[in-house]
N, CA, C and O of each residue as an XYZ file, in Angstrom:
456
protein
N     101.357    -92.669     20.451
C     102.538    -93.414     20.815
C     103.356    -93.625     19.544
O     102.776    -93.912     18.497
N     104.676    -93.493     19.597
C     105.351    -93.138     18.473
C     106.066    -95.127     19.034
O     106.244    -95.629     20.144
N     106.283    -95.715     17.499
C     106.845    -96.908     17.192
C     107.753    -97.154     16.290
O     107.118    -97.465     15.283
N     109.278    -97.210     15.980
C     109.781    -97.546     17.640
C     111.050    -96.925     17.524
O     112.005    -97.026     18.294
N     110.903    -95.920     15.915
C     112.390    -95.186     16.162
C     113.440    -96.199     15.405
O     113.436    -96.914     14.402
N     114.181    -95.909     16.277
C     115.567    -96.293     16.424
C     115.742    -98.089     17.674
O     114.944    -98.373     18.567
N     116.805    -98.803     17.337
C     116.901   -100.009     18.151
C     118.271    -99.249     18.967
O     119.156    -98.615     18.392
N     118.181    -99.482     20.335
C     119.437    -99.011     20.515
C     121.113    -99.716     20.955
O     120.911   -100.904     21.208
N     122.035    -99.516     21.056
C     122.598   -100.299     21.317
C     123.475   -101.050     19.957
O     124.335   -101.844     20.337
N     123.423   -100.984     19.340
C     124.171   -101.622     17.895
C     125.181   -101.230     17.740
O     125.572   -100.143     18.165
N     126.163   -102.421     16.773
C     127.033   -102.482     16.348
C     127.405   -102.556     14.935
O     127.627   -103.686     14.498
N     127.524   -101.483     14.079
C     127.603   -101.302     12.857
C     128.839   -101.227     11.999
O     129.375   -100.210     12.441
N     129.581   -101.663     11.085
C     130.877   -101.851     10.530
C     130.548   -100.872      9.021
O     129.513   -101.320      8.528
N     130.959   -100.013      8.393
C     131.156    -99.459      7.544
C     131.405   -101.140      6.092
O     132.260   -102.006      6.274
N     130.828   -101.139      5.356
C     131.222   -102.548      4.527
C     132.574   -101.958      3.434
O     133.320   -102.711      2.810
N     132.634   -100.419      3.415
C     133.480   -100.141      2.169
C     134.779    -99.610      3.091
O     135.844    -99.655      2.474
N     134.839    -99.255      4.077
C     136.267    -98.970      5.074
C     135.713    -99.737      6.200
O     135.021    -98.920      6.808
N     135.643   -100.941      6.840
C     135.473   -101.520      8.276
C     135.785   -101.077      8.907
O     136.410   -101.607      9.825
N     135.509    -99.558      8.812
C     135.594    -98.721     10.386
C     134.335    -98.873     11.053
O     133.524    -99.657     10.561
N     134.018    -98.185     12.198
C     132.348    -98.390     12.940
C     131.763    -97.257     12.166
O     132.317    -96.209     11.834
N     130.226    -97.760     11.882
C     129.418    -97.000     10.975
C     129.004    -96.030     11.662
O     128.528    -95.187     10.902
N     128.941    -95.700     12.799
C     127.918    -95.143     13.915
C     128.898    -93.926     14.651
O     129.433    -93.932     15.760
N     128.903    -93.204     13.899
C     129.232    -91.854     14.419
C     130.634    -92.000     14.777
O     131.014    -90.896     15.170
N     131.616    -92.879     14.827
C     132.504    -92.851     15.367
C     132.361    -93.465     16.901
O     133.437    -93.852     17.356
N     131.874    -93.532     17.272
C     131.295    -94.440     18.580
C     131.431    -96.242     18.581
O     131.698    -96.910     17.582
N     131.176    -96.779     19.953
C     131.636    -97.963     19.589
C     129.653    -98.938     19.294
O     129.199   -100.010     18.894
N     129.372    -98.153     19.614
C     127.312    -98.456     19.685
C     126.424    -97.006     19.426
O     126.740    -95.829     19.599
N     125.468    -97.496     19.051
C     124.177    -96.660     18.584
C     123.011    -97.095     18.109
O     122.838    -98.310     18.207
N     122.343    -96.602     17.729
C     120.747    -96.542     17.705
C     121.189    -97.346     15.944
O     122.155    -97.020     15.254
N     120.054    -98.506     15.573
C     120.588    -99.143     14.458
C     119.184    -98.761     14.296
O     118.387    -98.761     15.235
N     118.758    -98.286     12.544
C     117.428    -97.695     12.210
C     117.862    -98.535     10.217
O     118.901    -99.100      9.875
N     116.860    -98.317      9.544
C     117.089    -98.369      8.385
C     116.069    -99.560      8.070
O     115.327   -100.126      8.873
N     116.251    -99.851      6.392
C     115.080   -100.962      6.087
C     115.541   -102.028      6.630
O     114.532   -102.716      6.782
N     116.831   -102.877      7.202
C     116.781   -104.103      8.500
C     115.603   -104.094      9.874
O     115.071   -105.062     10.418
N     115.454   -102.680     10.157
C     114.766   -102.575     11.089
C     113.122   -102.409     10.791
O     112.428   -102.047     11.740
N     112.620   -102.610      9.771
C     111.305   -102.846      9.332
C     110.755   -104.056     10.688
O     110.127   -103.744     11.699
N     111.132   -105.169     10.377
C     110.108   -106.705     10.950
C     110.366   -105.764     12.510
O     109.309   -105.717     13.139
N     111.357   -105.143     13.116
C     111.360   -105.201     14.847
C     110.106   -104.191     14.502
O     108.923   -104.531     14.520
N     110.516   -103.120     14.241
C     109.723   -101.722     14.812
C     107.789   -102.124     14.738
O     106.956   -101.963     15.630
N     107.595   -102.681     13.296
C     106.452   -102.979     12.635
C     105.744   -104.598     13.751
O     104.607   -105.055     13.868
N     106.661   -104.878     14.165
C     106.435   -105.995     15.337
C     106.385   -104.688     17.151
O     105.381   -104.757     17.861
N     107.114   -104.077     17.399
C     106.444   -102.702     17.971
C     105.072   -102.283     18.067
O     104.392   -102.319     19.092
N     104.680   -101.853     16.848
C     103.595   -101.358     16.512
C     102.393   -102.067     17.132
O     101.640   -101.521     17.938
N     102.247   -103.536     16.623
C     101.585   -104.623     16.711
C     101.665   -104.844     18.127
O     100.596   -105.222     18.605
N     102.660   -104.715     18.981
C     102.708   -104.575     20.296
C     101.675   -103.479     21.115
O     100.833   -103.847     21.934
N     101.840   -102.515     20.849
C     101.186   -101.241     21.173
C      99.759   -101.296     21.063
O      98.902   -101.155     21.936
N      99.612   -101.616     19.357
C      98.218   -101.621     19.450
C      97.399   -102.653     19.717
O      96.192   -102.521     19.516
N      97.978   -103.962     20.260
C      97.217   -104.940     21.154
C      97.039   -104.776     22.212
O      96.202   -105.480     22.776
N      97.843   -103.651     23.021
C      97.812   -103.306     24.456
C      96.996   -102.118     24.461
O      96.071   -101.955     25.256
N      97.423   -101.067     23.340
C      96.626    -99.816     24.077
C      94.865    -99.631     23.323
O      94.318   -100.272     22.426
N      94.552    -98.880     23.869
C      92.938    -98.578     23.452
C      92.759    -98.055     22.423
O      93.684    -97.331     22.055
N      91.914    -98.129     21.786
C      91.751    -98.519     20.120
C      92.047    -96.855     20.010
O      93.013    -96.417     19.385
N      90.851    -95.805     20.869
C      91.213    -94.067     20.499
C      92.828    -93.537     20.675
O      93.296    -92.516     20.171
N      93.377    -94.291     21.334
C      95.386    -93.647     21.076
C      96.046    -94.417     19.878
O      96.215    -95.581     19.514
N      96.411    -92.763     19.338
C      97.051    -93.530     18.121
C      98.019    -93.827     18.312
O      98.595    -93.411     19.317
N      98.909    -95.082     17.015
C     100.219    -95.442     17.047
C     100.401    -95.247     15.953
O      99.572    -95.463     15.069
N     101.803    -94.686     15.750
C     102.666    -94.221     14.940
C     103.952    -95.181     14.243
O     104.881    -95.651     14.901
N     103.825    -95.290     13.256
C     105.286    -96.384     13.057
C     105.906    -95.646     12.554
O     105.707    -94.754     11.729
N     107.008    -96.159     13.256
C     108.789    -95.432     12.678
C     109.337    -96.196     12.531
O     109.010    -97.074     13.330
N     110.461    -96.629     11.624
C     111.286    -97.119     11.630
C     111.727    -98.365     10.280
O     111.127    -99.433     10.399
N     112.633    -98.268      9.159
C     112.620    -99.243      8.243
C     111.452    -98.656      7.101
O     111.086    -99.528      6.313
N     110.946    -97.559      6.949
C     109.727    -97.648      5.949
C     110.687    -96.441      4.980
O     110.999    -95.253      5.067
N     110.902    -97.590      4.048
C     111.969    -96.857      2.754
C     111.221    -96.854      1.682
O     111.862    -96.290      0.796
N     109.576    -97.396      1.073
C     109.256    -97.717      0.458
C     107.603    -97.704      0.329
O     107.068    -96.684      0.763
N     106.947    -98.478     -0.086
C     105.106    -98.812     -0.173
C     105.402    -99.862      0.580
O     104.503    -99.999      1.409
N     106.454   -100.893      0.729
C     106.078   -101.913      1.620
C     106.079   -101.785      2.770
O     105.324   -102.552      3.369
N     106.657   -101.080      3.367
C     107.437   -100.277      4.744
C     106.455    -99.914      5.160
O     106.051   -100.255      6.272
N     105.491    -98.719      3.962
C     104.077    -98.301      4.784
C     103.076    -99.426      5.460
O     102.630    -99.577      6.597
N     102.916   -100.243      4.040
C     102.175   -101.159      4.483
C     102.118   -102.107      5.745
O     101.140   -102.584      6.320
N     103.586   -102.244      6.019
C     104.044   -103.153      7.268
C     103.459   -102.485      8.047
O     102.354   -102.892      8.406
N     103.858   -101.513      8.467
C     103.730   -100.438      9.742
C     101.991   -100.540      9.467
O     101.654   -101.422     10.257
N     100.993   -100.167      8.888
C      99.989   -100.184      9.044
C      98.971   -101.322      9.075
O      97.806   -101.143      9.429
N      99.478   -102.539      8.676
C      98.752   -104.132      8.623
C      99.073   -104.708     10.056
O      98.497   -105.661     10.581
N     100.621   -103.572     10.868
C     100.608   -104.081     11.750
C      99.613   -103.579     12.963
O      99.344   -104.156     14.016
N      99.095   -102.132     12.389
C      98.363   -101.647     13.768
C      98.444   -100.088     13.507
O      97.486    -99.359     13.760
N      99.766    -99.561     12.933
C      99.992    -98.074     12.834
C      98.817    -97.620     12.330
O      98.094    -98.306     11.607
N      98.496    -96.110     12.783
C      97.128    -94.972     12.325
C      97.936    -94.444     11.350
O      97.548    -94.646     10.199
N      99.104    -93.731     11.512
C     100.178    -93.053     10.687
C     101.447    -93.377     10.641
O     101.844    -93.814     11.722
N     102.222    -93.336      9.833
C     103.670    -93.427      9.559
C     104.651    -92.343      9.937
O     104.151    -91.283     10.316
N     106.136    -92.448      9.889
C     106.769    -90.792      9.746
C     108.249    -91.968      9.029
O     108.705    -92.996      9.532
N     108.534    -91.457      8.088
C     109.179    -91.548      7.412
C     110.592    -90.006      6.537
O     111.110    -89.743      5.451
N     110.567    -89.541      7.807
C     111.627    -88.354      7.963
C     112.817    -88.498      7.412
O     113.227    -87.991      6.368
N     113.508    -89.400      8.344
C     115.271    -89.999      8.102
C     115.428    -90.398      6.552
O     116.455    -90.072      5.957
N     114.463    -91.064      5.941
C     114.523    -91.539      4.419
C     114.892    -90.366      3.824
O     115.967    -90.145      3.266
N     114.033    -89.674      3.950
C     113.450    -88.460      3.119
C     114.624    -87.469      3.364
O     114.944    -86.810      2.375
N     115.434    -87.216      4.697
C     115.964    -86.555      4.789
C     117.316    -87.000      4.554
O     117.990    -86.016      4.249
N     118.224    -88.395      4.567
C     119.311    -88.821      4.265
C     119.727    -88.699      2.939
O     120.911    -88.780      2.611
N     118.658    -88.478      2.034
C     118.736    -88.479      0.452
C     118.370    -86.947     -0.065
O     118.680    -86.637     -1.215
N     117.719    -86.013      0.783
C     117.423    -84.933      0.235
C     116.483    -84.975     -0.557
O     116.598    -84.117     -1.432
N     115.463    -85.688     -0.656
C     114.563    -85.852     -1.706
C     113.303    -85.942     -1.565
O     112.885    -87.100     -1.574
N     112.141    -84.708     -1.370
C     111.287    -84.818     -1.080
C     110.278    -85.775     -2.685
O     109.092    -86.073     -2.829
N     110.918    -85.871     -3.151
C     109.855    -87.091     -4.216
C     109.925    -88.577     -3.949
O     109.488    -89.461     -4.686
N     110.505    -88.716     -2.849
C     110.846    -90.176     -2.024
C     109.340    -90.273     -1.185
O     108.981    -91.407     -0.869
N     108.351    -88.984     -0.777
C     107.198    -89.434     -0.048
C     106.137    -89.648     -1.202
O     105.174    -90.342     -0.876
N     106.155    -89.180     -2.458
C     105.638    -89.674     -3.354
C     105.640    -91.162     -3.807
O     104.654    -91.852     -4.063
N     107.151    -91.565     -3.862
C     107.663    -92.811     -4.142
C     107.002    -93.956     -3.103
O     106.836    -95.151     -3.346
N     106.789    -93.479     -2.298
C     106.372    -94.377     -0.775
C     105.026    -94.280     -1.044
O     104.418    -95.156     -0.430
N     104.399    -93.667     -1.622
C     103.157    -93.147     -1.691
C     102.465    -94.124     -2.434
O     101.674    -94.977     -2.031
N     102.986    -93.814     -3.909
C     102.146    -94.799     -4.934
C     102.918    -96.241     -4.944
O     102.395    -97.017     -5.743
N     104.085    -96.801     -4.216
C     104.377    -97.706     -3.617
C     102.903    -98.304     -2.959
O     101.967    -98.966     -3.405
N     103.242    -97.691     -1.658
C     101.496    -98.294     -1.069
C     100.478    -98.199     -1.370
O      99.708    -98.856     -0.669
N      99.864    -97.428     -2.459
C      98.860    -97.406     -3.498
C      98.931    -99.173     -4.175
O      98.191   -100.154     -4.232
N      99.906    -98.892     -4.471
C      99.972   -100.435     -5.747
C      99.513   -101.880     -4.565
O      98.806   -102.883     -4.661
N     100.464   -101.198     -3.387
C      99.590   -102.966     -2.645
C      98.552   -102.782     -1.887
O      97.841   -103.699     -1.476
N      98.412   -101.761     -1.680
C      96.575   -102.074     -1.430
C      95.769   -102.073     -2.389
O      94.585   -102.090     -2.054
N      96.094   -102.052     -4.000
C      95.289   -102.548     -5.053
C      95.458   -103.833     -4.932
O      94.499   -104.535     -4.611
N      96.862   -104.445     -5.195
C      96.850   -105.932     -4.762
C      96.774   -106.985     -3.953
O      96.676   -108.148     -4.342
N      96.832   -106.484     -2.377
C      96.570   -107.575     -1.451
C      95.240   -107.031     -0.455
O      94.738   -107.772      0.390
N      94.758   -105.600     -0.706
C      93.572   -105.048      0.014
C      93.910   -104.071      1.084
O      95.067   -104.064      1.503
N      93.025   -103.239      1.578
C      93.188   -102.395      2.783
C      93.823   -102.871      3.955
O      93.213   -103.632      4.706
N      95.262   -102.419      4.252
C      95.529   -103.118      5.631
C      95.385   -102.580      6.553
O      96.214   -102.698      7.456
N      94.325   -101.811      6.681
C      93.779   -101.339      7.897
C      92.355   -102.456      8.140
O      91.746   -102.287      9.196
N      91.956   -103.324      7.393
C      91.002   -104.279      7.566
C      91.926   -105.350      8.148
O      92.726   -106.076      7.558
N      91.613   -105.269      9.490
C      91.990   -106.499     10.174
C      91.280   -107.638     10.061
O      91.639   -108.652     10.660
């Protein structure tokens, strides 16, 4: 089960021209590190409901090691962190995310130990 994407429905303003951020449209799917606490609250949804052998997947808001961590303290087996990686062109951004979440599971512990 993939968690949770995109929110849909939003209203986004450009901050440097206050035009709509979102394709030119008047609504859309609102994703990015704001959307960390919903999606990672998703997750935590899923995996209180579904059975421990289906995995859940977090999407959504993970720009970073903390992002991973959210998504997985909340319940996620795996992450996908695509849109980051791909809005910037930079495949050394899954590295960056990488030893990001390295550093806090040295400091606050495995968050897969519930």
């Amino acid at each position: 089960v993939i968690a949770s994407n995109t929110f849909p429905n939003g209203f986004a303003l450009n901050p440097e021209t206050g035009k709509n951020a979102i394709f030119g449209k008047n609504f859309g799917g609102i994703a990015g590190a704001g959307f960390l606490e919903i999606a990672a609250g998703q997750v935590a949804q899923c995996r209180e409901h579904l059975p421990s052998e289906m995995s859940v997947y977090g999407v959504g808001g993970i720009n970073d090691g903390f992002g991973m961590y959210t998504h997985i303290k909340a319940g996620a087996d795996a992450v996908l962190v695509m849109s980051h990686i791909y809005k910037d062109r930079d495949l050394n951004k899954i590295a960056q995310i990488l030893l990001g979440y390295q550093e806090l599971v040295e400091r606050w512990g495995d968050p897969t130990i519930r």
